[in-house]
C-alpha positions in Angstrom: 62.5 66.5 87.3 64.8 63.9 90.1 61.8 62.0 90.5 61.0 61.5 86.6 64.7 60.8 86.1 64.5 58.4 89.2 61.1 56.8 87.7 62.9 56.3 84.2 66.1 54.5 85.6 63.7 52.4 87.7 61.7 51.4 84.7 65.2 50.9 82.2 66.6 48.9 84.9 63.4 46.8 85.6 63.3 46.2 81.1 67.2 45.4 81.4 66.7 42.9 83.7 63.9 40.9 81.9 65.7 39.1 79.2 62.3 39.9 77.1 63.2 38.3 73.6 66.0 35.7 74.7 65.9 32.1 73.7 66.1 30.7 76.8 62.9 32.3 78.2 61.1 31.4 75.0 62.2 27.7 75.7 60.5 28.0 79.1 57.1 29.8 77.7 56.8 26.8 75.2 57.6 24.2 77.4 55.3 25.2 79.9 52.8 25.4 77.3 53.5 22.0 75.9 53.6 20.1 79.5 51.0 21.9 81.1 48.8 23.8 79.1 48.5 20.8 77.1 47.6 18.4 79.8 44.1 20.0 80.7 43.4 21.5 77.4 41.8 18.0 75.5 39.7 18.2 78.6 36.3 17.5 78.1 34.7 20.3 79.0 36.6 22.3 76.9 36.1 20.3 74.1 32.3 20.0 73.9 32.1 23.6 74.4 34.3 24.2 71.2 32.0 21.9 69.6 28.9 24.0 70.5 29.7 27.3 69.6 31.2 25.4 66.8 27.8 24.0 65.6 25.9 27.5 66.7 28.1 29.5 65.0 28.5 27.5 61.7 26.0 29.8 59.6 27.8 32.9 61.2 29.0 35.3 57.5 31.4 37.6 58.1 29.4 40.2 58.6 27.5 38.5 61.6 31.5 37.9 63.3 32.1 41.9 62.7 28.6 42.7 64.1 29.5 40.3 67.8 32.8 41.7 67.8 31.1 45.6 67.9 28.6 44.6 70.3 31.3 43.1 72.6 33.6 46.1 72.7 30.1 48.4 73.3 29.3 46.0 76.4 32.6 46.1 77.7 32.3 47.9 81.3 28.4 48.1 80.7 26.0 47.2 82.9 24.5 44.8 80.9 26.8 42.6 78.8 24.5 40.0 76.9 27.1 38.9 74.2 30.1 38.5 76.5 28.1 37.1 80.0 27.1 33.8 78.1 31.0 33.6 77.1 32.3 34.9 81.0 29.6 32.2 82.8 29.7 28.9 81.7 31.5 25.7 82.8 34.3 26.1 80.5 35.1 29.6 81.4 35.1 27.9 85.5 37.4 25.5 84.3 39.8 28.1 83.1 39.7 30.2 86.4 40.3 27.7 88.4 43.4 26.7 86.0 44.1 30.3 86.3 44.1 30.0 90.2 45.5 26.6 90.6 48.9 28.5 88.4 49.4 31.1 91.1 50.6 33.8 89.3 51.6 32.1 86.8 49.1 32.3 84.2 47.3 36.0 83.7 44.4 35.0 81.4 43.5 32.6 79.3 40.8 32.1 76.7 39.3 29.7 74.2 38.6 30.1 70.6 36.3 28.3 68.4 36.9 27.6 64.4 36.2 31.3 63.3 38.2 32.8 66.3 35.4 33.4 68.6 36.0 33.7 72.3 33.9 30.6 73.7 35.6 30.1 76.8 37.3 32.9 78.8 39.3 33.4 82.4 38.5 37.2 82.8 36.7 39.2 80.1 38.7 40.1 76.9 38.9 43.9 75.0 37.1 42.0 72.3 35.5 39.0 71.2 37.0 38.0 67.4 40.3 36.9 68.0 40.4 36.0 64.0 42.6 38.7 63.2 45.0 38.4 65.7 48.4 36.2 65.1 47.2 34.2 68.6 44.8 33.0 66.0 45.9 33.1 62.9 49.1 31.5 63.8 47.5 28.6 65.5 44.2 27.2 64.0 44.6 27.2 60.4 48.0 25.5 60.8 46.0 22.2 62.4 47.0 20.0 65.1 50.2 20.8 67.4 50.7 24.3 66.3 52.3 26.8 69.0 52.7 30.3 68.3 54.9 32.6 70.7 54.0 36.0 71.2 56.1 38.8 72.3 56.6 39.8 76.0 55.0 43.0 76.3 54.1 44.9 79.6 50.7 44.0 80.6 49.4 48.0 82.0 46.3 46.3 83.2 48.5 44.2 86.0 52.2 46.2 85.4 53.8 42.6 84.6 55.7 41.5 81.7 53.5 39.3 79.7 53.6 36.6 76.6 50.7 35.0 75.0 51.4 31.2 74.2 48.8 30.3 71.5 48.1 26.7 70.4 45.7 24.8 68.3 43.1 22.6 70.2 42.5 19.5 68.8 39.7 17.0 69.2 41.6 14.2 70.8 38.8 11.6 69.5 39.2 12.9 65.7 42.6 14.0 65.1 40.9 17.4 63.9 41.6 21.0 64.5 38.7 22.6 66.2 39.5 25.8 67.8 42.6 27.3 70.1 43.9 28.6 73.4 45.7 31.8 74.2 47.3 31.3 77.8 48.8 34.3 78.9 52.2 33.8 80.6 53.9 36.1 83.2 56.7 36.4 82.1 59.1 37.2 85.4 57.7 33.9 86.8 60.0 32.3 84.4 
């Protein structure tokens, strides 16, 4: 029973100290998305792979988004993962580790949508691959260019740090156009 009381007034003090929902920290989540989330994520690689799964995906009904999402959770911790190893190795997915790394600490994930909310891109693999339904989506995307949606600090029990999700609509910088977004995953106590 000490050592479950001890554990509790560990974790209150550890929420207590995190101002989780005050302006100021929600100040520093956007900024840092708007300076330097936003300065690598017109670049080209990123971009043309949008553009592909873009143009493979265009005939995709809804049914056929349901149907990849299923097979993504099955593969998850499988053995064999053909629906999320094409996602998890290509160049754009390299490009986001190694903005992941470059952050040091500062970014926990990050992934890349396309127009129907389909992981293209990805730092680490995701619980599932239709972010469509999800806020980081439909907050972002269907709003067009220069959207920014803020999500709530939550603890991450995967890495036991205080997390946000700072989603944004990627635009095509030679069009103007709305083509997909990001969800850049923030820790939070960095800030």
């Amino acid at each position: 029973m000490p050592r479950r009381l001890a554990a509790a007034a560990i974790a209150l003090a550890a929420i207590t100290a995190l101002p989780v929902h005050s302006a100021e920290l929600e100040g520093r989540l956007k900024a840092y998305a708007e300076t330097e989330v936003a300065a690598w994520v017109q670049d080209p690689v990123l971009i043309d792979a949008i553009h592909a799964a873009n143009s493979a995906r265009a005939a995709l009904t809804p049914d056929g988004v349901l149907a990849l999402d299923l097979a993504w959770r099955a593969e998850v911790g499988a053995a064999a993962m053909p629906t999320i190893t094409p996602v998890l190795e290509n160049p754009a997915s390299d490009f986001l580790r190694a903005r992941v790394q470059a952050a040091g600490g500062t970014i926990t994930e990050v992934f890349v949508m396309d127009a129907l909310g389909l992981n293209v891109a990805t730092s680490g693999i995701t619980s599932d691959f239709w972010q469509g339904d999800e806020e980081k989506f439909s907050e972002t995307f269907p709003h067009g260019p220069g959207t920014l949606h803020l999500g709530a600090v939550e603890l991450d029990e995967s890495t036991q740090t205080y997390q946000a999700q700072v989603s944004m609509t990627v635009t095509d910088p030679a069009s103007g156009q709305a083509i997909g977004a990001i969800t850049v995953g923030l820790n939070a106590e960095t800030f």
